[in-house]
C-alpha positions as a Markdown table, in Angstrom:
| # | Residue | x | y | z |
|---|---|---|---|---|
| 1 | Unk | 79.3 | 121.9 | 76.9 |
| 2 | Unk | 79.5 | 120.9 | 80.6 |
| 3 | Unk | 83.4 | 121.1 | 81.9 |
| 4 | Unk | 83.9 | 118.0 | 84.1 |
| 5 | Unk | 85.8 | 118.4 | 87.5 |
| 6 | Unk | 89.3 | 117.7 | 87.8 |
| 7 | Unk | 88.2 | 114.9 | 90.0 |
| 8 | Unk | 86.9 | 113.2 | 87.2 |
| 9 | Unk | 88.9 | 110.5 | 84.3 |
| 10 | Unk | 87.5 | 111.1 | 81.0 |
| 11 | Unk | 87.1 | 107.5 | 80.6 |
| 12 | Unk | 85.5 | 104.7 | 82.7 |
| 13 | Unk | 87.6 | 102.3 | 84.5 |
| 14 | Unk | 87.6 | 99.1 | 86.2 |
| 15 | Unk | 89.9 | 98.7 | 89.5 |
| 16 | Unk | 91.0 | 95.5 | 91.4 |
| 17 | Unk | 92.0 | 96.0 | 94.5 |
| 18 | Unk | 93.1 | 93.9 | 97.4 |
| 19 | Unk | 91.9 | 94.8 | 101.0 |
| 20 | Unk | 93.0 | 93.1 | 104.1 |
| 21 | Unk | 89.5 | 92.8 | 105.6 |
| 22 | Unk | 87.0 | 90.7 | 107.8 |
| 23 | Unk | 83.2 | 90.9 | 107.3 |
| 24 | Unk | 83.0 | 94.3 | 109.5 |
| 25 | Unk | 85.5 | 96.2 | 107.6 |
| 26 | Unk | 82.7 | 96.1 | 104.4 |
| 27 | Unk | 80.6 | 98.7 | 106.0 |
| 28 | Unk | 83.6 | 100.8 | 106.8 |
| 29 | Unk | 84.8 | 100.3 | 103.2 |
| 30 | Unk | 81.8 | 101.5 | 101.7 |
| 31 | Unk | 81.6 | 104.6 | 103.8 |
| 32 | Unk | 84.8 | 105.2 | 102.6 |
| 33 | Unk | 84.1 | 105.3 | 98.9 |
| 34 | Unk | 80.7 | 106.4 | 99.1 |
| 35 | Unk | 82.8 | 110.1 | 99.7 |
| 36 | Unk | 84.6 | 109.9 | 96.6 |
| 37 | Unk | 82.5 | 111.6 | 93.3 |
| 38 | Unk | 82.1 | 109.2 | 89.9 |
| 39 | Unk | 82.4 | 105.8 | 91.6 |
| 40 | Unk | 79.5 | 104.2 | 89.6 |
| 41 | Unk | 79.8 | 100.7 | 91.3 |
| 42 | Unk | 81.4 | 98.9 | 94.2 |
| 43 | Unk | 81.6 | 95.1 | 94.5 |
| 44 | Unk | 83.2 | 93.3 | 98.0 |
| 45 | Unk | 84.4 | 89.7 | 98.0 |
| 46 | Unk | 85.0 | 89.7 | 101.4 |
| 47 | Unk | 85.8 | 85.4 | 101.3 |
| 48 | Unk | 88.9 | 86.1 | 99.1 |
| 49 | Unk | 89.4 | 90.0 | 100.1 |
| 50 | Unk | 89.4 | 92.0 | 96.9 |
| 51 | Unk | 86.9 | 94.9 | 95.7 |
| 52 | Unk | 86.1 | 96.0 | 92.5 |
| 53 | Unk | 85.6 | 99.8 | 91.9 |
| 54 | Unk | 84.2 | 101.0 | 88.8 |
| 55 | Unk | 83.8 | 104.5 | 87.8 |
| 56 | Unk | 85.3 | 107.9 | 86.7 |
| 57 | Unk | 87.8 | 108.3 | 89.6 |
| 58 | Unk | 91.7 | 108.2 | 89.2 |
| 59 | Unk | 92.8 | 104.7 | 90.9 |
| 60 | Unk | 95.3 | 106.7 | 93.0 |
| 61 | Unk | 92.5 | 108.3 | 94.6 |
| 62 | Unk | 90.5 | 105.0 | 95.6 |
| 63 | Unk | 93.7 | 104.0 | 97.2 |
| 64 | Unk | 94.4 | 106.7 | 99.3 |
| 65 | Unk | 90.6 | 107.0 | 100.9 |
| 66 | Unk | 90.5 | 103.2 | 101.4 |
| 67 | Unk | 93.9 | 103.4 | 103.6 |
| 68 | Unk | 92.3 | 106.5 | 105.2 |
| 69 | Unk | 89.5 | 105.1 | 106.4 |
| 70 | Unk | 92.4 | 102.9 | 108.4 |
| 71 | Unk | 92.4 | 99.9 | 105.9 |
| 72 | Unk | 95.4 | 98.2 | 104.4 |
| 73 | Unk | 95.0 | 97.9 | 100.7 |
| 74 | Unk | 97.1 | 98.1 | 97.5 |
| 75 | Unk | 96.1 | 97.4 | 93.9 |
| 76 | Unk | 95.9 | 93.3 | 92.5 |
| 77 | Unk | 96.9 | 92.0 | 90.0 |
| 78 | Unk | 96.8 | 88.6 | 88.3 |
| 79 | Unk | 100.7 | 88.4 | 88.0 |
| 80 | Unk | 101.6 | 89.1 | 91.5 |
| 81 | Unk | 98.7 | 86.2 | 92.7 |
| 82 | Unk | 100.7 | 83.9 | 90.2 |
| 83 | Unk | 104.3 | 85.2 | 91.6 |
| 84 | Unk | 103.4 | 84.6 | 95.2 |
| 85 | Unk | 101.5 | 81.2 | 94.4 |
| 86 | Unk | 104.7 | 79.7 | 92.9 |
| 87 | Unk | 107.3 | 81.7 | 95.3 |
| 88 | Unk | 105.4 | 79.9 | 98.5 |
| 89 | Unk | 105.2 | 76.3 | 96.9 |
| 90 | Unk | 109.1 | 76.8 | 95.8 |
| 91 | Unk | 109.6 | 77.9 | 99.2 |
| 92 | Unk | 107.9 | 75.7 | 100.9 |
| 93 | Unk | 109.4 | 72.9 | 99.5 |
| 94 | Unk | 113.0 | 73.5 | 99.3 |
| 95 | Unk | 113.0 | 74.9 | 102.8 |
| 96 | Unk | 112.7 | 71.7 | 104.9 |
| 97 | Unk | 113.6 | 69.1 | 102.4 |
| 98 | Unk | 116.6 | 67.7 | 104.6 |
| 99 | Unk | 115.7 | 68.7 | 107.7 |
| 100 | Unk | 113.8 | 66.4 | 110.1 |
| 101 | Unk | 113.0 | 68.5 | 113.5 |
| 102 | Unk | 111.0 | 65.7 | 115.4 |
C-alpha cells in the first residue's frame, strides 16, 4: 500500500475562502494554487470575491500560498457574512439618527 505525503489530508475537503480581488488577480490566483499538490478543483466568483478549493490539501496551506502570491485573503464563513450584515445596518442607523449635518 502507497504511503501518501505529508502534504496530503486523508480526507477530501471543501474550502470557502474570501479574496480581496479584481478580475486580474484570477490569473494570479490560480498560479498560486496550481503549485500546491491535491487541489482537485478551483472555482472564482470574482463579482462577490470568494473561491472555492476542493481537494486533499490542509486549509492552512491554501491560505498561506494565496497571501504569498501577494493577495489578501482569510477563510469565509456564513456567520461572519451574517455578523457584519447586521453590525453595518445597526451601525448605520443609530449613528446619525439625531444628527442633521446640512
Amino acid at each position: 500500500m502507497p504511503q501518501r505525503s505529508l502534504f496530503y489530508h486523508h480526507f477530501r475537503s471543501e474550502f470557502f475562502m474570501e479574496v480581496e480581488m479584481v478580475g486580474i488577480h484570477e490569473k494570479r490566483l490560480r498560479k498560486c494554487l496550481s503549485k500546491l499538490k491535491g487541489i482537485e478543483k478551483v472555482e472564482v466568483d470574482v463579482s462577490s470575491q470568494k473561491v472555492m478549493v476542493t481537494g486533499y490539501v490542509h486549509r492552512n496551506k491554501i491560505l498561506k500560498a494565496i497571501r504569498r502570491g501577494g493577495l489578501k485573503a482569510d477563510f469565509w464563513s456564513t456567520q461572519n457574512e451574517l455578523l457584519c450584515v447586521y453590525a453595518s445596518a445597526s451601525y448605520g442607523s443609530l449613528r446619525f439618527n439625531n444628527f442633521n449635518f446640512f
